[in-house]
Backbone of each chain as ProteinMPNN parsed JSONL, in Angstrom:
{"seq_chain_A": "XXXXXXXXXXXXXXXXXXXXXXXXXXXXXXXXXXXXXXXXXXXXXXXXXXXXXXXXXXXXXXXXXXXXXXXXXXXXXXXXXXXXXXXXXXXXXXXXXXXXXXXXXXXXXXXXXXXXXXX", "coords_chain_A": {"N_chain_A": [[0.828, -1.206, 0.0], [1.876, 1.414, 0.702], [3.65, 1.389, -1.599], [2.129, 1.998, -3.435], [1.698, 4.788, -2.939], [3.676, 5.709, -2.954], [4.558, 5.312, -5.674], [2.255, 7.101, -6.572], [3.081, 9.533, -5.84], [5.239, 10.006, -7.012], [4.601, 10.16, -9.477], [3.176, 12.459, -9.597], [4.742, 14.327, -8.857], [5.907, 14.373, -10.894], [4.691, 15.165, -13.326], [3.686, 17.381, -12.163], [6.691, 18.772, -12.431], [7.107, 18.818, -15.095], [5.049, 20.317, -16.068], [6.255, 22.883, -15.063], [8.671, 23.021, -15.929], [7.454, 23.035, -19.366], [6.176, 25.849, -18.917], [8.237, 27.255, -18.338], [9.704, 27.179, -20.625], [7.55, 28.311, -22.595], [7.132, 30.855, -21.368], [9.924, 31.866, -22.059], [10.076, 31.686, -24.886], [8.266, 33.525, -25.617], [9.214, 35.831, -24.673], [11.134, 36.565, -26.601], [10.299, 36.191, -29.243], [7.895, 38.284, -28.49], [5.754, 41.529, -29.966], [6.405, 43.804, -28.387], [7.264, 45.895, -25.528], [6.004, 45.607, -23.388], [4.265, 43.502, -23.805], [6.432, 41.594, -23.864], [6.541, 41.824, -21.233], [4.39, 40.664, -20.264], [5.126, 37.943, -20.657], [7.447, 37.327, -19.367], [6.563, 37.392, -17.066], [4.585, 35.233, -16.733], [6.765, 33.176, -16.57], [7.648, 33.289, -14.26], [5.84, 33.637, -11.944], [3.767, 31.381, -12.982], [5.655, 29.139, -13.449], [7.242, 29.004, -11.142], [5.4, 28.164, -8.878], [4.407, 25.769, -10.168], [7.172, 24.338, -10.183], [8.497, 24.485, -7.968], [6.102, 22.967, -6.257], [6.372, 20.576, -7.455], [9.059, 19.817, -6.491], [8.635, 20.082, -3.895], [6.868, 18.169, -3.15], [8.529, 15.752, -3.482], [10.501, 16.273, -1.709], [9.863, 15.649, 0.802], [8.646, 14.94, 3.936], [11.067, 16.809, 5.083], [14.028, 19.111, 6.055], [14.289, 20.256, 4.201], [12.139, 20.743, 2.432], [10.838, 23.42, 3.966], [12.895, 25.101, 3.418], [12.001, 25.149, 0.759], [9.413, 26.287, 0.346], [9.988, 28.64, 1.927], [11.444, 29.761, -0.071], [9.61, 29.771, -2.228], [7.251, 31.142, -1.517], [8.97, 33.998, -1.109], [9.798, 34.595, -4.267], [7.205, 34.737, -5.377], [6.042, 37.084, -4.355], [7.918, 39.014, -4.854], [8.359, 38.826, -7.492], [6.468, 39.884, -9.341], [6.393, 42.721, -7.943], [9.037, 43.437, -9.012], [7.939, 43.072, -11.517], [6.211, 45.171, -11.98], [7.279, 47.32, -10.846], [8.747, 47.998, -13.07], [7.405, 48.442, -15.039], [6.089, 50.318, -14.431], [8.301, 52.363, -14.509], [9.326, 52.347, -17.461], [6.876, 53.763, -18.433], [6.551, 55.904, -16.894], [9.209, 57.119, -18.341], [8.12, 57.432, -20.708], [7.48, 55.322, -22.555], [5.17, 54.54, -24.669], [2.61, 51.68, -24.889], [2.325, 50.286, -27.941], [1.341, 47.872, -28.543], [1.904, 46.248, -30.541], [2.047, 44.819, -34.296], [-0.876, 44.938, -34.811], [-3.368, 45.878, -36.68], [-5.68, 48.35, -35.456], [-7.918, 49.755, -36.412], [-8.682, 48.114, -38.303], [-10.704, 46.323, -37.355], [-12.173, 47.221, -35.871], [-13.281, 48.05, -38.299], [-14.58, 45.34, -39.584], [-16.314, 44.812, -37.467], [-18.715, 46.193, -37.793], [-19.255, 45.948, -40.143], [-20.172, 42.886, -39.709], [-23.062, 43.464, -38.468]], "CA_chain_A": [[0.0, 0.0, 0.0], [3.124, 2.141, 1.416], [4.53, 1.956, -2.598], [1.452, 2.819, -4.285], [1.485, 5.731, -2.371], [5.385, 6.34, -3.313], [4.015, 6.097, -6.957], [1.351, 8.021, -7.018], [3.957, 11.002, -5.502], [6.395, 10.158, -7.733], [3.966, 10.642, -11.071], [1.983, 13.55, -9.778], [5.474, 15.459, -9.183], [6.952, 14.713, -12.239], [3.855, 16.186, -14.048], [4.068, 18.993, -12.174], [7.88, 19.333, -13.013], [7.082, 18.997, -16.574], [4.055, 21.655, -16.14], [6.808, 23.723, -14.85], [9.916, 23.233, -17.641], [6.753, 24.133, -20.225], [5.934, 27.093, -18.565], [9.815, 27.933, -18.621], [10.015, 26.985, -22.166], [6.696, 29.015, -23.193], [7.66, 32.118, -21.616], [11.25, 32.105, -22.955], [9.664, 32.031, -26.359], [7.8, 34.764, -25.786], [10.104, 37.188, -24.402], [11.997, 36.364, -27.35], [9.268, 36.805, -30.312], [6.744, 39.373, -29.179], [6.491, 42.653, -30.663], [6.424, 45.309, -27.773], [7.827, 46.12, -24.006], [4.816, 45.077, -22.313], [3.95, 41.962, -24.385], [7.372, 40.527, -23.421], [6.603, 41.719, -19.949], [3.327, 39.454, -19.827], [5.626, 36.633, -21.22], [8.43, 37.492, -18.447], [5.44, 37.209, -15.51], [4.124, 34.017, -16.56], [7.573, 32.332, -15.93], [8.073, 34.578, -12.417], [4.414, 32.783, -10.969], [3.135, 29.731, -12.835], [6.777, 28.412, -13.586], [7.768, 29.023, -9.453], [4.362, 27.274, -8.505], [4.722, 24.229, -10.648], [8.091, 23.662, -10.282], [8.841, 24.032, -7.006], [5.181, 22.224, -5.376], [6.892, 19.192, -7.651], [10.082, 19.727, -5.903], [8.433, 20.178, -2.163], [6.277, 16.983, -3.304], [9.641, 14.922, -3.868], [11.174, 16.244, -0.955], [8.452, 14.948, 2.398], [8.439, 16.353, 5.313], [12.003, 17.723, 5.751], [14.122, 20.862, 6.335], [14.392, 20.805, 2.632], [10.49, 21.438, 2.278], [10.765, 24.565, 4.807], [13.645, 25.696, 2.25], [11.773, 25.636, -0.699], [8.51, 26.432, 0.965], [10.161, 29.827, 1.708], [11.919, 30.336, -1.342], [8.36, 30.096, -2.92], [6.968, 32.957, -1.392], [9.502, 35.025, -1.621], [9.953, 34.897, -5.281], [6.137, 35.024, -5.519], [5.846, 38.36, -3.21], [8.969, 39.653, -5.12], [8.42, 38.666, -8.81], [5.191, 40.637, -9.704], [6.726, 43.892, -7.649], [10.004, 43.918, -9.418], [7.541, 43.804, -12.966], [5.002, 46.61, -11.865], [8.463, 48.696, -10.545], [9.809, 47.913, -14.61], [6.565, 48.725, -16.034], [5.975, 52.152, -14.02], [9.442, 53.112, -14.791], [8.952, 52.833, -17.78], [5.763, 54.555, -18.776], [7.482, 57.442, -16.88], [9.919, 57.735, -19.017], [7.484, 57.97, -21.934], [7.473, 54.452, -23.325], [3.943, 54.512, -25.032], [2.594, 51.016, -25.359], [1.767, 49.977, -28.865], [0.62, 46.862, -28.549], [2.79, 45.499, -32.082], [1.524, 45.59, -36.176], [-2.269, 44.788, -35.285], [-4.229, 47.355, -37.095], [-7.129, 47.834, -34.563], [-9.309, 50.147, -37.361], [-9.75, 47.422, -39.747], [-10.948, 45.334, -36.526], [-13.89, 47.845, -35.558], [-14.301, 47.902, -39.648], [-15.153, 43.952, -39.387], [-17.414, 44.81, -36.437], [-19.561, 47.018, -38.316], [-20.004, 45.145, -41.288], [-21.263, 41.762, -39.591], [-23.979, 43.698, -37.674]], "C_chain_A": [[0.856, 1.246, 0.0], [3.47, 2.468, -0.221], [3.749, 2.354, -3.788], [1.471, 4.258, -4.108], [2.475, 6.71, -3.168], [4.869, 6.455, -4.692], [3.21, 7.289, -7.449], [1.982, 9.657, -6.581], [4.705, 10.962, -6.299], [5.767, 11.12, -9.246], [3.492, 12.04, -10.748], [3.527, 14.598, -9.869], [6.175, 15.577, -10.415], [6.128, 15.455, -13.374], [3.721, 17.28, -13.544], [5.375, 19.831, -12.322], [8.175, 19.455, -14.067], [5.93, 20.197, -17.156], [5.028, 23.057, -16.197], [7.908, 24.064, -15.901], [9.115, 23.593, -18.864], [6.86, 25.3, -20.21], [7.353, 27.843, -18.861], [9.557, 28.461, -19.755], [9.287, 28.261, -23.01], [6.997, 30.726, -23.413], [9.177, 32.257, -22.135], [11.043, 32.309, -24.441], [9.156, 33.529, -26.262], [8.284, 36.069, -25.375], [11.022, 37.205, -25.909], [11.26, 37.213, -28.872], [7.818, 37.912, -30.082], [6.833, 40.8, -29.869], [6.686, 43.985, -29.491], [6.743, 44.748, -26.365], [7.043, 45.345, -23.294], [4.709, 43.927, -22.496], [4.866, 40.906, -23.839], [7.087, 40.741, -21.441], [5.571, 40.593, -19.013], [4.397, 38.015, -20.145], [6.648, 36.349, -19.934], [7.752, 36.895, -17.283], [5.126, 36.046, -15.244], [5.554, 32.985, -15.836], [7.794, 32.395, -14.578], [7.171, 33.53, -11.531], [4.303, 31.5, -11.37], [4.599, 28.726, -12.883], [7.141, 27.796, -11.671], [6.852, 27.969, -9.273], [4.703, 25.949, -8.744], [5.965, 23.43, -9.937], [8.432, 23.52, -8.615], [7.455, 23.44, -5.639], [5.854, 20.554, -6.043], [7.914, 18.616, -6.803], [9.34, 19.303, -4.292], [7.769, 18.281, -2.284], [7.333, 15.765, -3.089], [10.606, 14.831, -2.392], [10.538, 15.397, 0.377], [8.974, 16.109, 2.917], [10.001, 16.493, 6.021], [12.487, 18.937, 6.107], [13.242, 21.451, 4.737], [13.024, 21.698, 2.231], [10.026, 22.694, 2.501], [11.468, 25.569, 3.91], [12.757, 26.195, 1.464], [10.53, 26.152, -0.469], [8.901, 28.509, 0.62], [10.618, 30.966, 0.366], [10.271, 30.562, -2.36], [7.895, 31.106, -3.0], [7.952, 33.833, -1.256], [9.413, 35.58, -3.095], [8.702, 34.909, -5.617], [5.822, 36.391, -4.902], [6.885, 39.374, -4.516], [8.759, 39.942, -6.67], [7.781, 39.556, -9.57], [5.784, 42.658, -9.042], [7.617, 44.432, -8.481], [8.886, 44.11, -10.864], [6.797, 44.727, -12.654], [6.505, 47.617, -11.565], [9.046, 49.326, -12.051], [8.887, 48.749, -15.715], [6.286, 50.39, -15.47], [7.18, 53.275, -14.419], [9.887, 52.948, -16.415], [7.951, 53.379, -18.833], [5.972, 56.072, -17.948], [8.411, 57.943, -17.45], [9.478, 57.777, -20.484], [7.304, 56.813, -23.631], [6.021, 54.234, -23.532], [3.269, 52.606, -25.216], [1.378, 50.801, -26.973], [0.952, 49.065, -29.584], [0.899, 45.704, -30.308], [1.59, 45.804, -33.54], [0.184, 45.282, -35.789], [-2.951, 46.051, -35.49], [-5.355, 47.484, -36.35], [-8.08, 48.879, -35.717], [-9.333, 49.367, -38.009], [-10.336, 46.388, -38.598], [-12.076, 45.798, -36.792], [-14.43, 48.102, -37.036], [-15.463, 46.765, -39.471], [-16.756, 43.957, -38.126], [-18.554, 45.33, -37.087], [-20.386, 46.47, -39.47], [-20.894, 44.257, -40.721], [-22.792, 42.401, -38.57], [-24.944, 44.776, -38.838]], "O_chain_A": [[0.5, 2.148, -0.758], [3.613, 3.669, -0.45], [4.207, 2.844, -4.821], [1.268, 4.968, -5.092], [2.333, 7.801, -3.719], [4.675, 7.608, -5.076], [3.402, 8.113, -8.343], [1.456, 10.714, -6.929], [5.123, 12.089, -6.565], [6.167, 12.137, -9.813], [3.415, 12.815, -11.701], [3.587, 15.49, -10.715], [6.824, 16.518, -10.872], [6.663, 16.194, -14.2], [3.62, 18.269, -14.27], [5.418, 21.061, -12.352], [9.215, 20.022, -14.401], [5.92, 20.772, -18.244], [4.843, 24.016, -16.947], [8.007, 25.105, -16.55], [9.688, 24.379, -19.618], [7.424, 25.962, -21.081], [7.463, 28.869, -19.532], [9.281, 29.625, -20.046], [9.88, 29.017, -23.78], [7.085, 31.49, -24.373], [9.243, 33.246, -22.865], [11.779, 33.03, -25.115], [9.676, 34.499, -26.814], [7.82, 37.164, -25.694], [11.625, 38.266, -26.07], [11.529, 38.303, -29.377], [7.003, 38.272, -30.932], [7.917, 41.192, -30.3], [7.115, 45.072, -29.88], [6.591, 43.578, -26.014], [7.475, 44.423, -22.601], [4.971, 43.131, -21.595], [4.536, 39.783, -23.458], [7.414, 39.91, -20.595], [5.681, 40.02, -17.929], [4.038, 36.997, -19.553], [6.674, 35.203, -19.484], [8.275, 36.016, -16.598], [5.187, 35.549, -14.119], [5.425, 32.251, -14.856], [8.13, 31.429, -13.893], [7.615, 32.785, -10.657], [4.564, 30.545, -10.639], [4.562, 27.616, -12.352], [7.231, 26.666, -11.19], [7.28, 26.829, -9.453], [5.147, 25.135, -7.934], [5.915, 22.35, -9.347], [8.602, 22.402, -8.129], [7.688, 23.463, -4.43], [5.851, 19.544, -5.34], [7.925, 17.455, -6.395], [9.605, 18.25, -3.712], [8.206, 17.366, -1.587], [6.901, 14.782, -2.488], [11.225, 13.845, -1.99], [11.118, 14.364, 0.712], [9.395, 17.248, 2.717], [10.177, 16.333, 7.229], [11.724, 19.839, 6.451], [12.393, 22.252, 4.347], [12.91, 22.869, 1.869], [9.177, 23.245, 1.801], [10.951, 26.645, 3.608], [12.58, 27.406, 1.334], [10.329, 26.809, -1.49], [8.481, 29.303, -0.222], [10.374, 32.119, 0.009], [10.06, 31.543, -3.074], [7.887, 31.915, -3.928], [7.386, 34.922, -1.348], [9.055, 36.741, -3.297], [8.815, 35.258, -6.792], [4.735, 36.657, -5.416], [6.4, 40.412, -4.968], [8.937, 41.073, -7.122], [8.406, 40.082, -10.491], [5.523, 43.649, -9.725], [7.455, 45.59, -8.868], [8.912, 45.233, -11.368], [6.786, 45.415, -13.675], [6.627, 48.66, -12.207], [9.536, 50.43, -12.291], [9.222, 49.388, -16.712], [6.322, 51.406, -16.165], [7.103, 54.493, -14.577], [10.956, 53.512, -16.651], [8.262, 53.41, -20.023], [5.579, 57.152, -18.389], [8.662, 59.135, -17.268], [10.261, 58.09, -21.381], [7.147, 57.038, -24.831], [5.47, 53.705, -22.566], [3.903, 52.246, -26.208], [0.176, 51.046, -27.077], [0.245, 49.158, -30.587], [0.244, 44.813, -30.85], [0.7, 46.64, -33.7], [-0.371, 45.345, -36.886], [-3.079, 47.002, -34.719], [-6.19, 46.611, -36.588], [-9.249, 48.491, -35.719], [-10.239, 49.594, -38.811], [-10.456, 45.292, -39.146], [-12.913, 45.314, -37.554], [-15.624, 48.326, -37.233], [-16.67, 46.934, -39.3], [-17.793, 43.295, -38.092], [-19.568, 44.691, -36.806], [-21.593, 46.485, -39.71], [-22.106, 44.391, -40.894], [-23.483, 41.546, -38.016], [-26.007, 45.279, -38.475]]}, "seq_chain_B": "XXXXXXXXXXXXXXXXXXXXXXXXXXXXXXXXXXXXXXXXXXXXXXXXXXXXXXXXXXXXXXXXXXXXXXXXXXXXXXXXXXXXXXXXXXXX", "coords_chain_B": {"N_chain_B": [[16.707, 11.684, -13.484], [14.097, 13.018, -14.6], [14.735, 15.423, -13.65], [17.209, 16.503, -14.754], [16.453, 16.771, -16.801], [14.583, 18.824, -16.85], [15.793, 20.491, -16.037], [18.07, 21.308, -18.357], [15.801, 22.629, -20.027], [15.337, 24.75, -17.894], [17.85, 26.104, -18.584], [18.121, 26.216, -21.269], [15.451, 28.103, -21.66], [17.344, 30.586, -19.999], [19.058, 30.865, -21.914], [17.197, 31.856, -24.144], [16.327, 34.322, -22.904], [19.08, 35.891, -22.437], [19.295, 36.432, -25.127], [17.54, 38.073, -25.659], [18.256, 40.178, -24.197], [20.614, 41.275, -25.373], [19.632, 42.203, -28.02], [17.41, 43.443, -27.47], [15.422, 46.54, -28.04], [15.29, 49.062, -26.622], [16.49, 50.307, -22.973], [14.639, 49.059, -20.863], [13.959, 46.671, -21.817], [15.924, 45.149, -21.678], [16.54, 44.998, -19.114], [14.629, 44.155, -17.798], [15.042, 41.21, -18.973], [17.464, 40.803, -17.521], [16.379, 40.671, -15.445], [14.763, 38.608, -15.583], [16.396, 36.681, -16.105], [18.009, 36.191, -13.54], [15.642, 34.997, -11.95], [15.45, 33.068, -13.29], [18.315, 31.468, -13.046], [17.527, 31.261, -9.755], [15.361, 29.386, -10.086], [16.72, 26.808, -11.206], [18.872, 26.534, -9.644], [17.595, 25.229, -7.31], [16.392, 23.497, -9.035], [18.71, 21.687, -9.229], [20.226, 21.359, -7.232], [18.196, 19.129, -6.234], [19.434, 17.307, -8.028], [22.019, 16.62, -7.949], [21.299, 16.077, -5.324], [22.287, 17.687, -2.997], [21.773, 19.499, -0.698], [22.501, 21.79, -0.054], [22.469, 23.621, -1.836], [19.781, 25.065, -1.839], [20.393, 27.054, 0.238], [21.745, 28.582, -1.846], [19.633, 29.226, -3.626], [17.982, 30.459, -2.411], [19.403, 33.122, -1.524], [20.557, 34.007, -3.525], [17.833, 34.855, -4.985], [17.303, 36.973, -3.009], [19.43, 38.719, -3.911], [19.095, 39.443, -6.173], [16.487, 40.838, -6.952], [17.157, 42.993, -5.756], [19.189, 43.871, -6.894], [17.812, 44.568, -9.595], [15.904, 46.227, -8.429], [17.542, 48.299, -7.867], [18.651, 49.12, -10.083], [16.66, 50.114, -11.511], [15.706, 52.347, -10.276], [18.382, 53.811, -10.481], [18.146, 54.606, -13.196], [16.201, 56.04, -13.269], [16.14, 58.479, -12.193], [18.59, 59.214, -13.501], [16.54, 59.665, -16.022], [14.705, 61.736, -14.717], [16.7, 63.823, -14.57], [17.603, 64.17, -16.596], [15.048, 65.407, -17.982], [14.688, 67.5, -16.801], [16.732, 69.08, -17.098], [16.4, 69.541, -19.605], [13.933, 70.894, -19.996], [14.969, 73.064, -18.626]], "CA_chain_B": [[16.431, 11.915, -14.93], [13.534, 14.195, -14.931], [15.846, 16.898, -12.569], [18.076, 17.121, -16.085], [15.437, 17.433, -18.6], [13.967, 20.461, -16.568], [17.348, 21.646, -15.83], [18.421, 22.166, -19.665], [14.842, 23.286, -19.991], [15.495, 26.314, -17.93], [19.32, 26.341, -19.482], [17.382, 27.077, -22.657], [15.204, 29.745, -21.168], [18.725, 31.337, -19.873], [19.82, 31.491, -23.616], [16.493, 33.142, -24.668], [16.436, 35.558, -22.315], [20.167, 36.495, -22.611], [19.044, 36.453, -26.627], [16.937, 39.205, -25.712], [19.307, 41.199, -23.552], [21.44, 41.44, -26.311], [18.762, 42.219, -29.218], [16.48, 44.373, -27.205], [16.174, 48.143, -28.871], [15.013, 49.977, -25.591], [16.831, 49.707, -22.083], [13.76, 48.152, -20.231], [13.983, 45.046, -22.443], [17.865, 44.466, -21.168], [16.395, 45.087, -17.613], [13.265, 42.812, -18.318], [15.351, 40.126, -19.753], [18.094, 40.201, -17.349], [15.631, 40.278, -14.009], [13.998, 37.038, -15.81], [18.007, 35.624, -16.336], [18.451, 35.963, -12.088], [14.964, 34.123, -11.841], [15.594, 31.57, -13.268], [18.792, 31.426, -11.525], [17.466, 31.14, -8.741], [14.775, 28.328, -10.029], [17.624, 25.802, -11.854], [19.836, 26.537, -8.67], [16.713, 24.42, -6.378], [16.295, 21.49, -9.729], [20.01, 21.426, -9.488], [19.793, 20.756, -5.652], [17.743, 17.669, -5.814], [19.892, 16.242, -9.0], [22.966, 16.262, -7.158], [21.511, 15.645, -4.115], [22.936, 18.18, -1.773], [20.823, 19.926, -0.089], [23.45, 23.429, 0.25], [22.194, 24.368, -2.766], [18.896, 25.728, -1.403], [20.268, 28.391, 0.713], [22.559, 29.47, -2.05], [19.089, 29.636, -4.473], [17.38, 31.61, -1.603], [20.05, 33.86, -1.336], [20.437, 34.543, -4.726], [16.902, 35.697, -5.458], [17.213, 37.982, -2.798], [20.212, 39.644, -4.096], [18.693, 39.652, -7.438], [15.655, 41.657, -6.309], [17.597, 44.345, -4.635], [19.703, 44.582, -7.976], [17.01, 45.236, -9.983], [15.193, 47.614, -7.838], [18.407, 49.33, -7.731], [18.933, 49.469, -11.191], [15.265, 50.71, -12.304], [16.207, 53.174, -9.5], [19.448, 54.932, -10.892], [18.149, 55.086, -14.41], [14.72, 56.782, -13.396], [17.14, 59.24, -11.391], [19.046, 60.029, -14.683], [15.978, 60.075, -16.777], [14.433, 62.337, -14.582], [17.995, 65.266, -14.316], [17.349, 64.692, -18.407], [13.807, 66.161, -18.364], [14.81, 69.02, -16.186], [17.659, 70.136, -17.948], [15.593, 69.717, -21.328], [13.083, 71.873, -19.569], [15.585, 74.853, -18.46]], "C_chain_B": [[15.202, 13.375, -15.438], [14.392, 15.853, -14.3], [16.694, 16.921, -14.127], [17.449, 17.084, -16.763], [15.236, 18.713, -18.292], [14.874, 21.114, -16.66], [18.022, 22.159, -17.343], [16.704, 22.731, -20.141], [15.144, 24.768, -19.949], [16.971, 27.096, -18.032], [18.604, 26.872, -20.613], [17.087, 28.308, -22.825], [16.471, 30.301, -21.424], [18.979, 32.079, -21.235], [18.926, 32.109, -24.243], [16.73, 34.511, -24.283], [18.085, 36.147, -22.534], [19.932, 36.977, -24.715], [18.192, 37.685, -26.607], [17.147, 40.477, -25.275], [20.238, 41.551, -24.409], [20.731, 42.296, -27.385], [17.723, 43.159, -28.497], [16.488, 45.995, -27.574], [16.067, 49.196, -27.676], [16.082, 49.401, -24.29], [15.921, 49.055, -21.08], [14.01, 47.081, -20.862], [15.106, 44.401, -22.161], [17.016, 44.322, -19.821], [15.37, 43.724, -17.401], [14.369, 41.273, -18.349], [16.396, 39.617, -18.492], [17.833, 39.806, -15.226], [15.098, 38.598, -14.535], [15.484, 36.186, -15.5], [17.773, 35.098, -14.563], [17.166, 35.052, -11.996], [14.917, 33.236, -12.048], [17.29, 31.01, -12.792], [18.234, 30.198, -10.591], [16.181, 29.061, -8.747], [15.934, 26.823, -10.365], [18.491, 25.774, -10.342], [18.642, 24.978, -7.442], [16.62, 22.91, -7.374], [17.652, 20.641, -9.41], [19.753, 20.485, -8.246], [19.774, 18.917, -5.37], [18.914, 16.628, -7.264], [20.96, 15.945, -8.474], [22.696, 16.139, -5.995], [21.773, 15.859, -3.05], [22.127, 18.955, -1.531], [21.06, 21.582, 0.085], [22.555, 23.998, -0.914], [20.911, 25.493, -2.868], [18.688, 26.9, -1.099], [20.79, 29.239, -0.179], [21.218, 29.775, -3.513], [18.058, 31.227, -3.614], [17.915, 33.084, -1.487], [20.359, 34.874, -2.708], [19.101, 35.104, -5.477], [16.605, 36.263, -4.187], [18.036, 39.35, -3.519], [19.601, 39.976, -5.42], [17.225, 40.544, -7.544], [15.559, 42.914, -6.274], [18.072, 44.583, -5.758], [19.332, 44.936, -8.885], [16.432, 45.95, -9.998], [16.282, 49.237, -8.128], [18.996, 50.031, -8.974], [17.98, 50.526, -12.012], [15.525, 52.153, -11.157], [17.019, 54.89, -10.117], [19.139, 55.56, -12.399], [16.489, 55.989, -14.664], [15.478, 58.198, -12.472], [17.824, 60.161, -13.032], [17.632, 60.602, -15.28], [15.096, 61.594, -16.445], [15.317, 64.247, -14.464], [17.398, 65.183, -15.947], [16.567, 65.648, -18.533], [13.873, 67.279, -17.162], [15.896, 69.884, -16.638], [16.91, 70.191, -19.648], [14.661, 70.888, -21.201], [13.527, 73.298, -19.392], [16.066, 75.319, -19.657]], "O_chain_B": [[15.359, 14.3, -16.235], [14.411, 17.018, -14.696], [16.458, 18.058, -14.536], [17.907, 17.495, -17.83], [15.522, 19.653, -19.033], [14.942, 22.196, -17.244], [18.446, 23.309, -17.449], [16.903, 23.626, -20.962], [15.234, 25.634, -20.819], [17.222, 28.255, -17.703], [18.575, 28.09, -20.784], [17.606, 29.232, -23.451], [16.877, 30.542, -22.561], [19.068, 33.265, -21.554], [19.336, 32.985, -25.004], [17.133, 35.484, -24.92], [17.979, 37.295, -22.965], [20.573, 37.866, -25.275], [18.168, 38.34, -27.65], [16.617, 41.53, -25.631], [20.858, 42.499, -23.927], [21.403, 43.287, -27.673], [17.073, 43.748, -29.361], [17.518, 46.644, -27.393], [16.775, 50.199, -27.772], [16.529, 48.26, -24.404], [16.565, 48.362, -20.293], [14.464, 46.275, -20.05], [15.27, 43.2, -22.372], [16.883, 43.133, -19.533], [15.554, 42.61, -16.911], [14.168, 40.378, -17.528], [16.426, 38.414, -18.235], [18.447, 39.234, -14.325], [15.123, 37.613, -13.798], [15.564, 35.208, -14.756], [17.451, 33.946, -14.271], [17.611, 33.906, -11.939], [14.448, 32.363, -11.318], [17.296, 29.991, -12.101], [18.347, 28.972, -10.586], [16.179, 28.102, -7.974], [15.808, 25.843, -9.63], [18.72, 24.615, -9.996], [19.172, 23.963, -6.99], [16.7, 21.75, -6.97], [17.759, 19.417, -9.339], [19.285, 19.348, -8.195], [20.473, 18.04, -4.863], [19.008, 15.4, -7.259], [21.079, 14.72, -8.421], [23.677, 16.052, -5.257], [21.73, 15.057, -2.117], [21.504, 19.21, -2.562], [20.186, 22.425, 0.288], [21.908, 25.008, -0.636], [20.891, 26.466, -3.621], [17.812, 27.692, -1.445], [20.675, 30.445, 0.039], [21.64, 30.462, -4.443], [17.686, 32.337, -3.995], [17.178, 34.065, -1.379], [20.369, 36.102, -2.798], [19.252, 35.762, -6.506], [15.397, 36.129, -3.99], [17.617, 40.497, -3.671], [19.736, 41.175, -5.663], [17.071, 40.914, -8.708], [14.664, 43.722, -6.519], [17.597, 45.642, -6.168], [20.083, 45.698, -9.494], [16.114, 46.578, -11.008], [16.066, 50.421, -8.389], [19.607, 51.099, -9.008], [18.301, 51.404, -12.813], [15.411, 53.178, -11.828], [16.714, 56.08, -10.196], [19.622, 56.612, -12.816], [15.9, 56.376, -15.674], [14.551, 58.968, -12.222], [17.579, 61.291, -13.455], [17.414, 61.806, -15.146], [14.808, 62.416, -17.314], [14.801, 65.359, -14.344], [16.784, 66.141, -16.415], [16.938, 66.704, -19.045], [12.829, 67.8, -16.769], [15.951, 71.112, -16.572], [17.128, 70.982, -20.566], [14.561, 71.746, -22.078], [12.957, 74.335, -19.732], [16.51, 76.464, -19.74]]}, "name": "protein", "num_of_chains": 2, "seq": "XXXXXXXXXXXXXXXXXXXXXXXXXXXXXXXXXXXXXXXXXXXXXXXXXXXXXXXXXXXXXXXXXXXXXXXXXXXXXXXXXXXXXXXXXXXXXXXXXXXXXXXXXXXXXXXXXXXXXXXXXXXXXXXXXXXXXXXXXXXXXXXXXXXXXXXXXXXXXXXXXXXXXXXXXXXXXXXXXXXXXXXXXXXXXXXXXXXXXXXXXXXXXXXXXXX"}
């Protein structure tokens, strides 16, 4: 009973350590290919939160109930508390210094054209 | 085995984000790119951990996304400091 148990911890963390190396993966693309400041900054965020989450509840999962757990436990929230401040500090600073966002090539008047027509 | 798939995983990342610190046309997108670099850091420093097994490695991921934090703050800091002497001598 004892090593079903051990399985069923083993699988659930390794899907959540493979939830988490996605999430890496995803946002690294996207800081890479979007077209504007901000866009990469949503791409930057996602790795900051859902990456942390995933990866290290797989890790705490793997570890039991040691120090180690208390470790990574803390390291969690920190870099959750921390991650989201340092991007709102990046994004205020700057839109004070007069970085407009553009939001990349989508033409938004031929959007509200399309709107107009189907109605 | 899975601790080194993730781990060149967020080796990969690393090389985006430094791919974008390089290639970025504004200085937020260096800053952006190279606050994400220390994050992950600090995450590969904890997969590392359990792949080798030692347990040190914890305090030195903890430790490292504090300092990485503070050097960002401090950076978005000095260059909102300049930008702002700019727009007062542009002004006089």
């Amino acid at each position: 009973m004892t090593e079903l148990w051990f399985w069923f911890i083993e699988i659930v963390s390794s899907g959540l350590l493979v939830i988490g190396g996605l999430c890496v993966l995803i946002g690294g693309i996207g800081v890479l290919r979007m077209p504007d400041l901000y866009a990469r900054m949503h791409a930057s965020s996602l790795t900051d939160t859902m990456a942390t989450l995933a990866l290290f509840s797989g890790l705490m999962l793997q570890a039991g109930l040691t120090l180690a757990t208390v470790k990574l436990f803390a390291i969690m929230v920190f870099l959750l508390l921390t991650g989201p401040t340092a991007t709102y500090a990046l994004a205020n600073a700057a839109l004070n210094a007069g970085l407009k966002p553009t939001g990349g090539p989508i033409d938004q008047t031929k959007l509200d054209q399309t709107k107009k027509d189907s109605v | 085995m899975i601790f080194a798939v993730i781990s060149v995983a967020i080796l990969v990342t690393m090389v985006l984000a430094v791919a974008r610190a390089i290639k970025g046309p504004s200085l937020y997108d260096r800053v952006l790119a190279v606050n994400m670099f220390g994050t992950k850091t600090a995450l590969l420093l904890a997969v590392v951990a359990f792949l080798f097994g030692r347990e040190d490695f914890l305090d030195l991921a903890l430790a490292y996304a504090l300092i990485n934090v503070v050097g960002v703050l401090a950076v978005l800091e000095f260059f909102e400091s300049r930008t702002a002497s700019e727009r007062e001598s542009a002004n006089d």
